[in-house]
N, C-alpha and C positions, 0 to 999 in steps of 0.2 A: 072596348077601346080603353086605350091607358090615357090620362089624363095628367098632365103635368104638375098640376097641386095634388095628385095622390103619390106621387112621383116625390114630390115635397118633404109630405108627411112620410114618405116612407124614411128617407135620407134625414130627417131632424129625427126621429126615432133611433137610427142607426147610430146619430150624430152622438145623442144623450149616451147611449152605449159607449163610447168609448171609452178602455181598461175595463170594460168588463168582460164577463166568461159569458159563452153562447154556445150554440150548440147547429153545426147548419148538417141538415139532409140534403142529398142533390142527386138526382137520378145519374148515372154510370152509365146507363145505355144495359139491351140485353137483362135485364130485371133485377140489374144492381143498383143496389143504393150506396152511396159514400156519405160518410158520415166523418164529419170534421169538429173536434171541440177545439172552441181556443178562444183569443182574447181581442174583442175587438181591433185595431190597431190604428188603422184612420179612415175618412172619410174624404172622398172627395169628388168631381161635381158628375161623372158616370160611374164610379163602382166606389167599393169600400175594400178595405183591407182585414184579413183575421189572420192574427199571430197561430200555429198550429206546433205543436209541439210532435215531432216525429217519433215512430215508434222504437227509436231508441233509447228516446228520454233524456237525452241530451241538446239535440240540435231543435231549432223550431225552422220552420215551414212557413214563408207567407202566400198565402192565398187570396187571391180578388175573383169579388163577384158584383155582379151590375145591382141596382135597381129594379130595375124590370125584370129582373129573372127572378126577385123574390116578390112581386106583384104577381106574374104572371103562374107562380108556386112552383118555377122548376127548382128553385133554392129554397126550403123552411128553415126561419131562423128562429130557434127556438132559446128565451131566457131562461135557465133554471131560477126559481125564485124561491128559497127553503125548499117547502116539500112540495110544491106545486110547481108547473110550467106553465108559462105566456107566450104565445106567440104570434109572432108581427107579421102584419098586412094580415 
């Protein structure tokens, strides 16, 4: 069961992120994964927003995902941090 102050913490985590670069995994269905980098962009009170730069490298991409998709791990958001990774929830 999801609990609403972990619901919280996930969203004041997300919140600190914003303008920075992340990295989310998210199942595709059929044994794909899609894999999105890009730049937080904003937060708000059921999902959040990540800026995606499309593969033509010119136009970006905005993409939302919930809360509770990355609680329940259908979304990894992962922070690169130098040479290491963190990742939330």
């Amino acid at each position: 069961m999801i609990i609403s102050s972990d619901v919280d913490i996930c969203k004041n985590k997300l919140i600190s992120l914003i303008g920075h670069r992340i990295r989310l995994t998210s199942n595709g269905g059929r044994k794909r994964l899609i894999v999105n980098d890009g730049i937080v962009d904003g937060c708000y009170e059921n999902f959040f927003n990540v800026k995606c730069l499309k593969k033509d490298g010119k136009t970006y991409e905005l993409v939302s995902f919930s809360y509770i998709d990355v609680l329940t791990k259908n979304v990894r958001v992962v922070v690169p941090v130098s040479n290491s990774s963190e990742e939330i929830a």
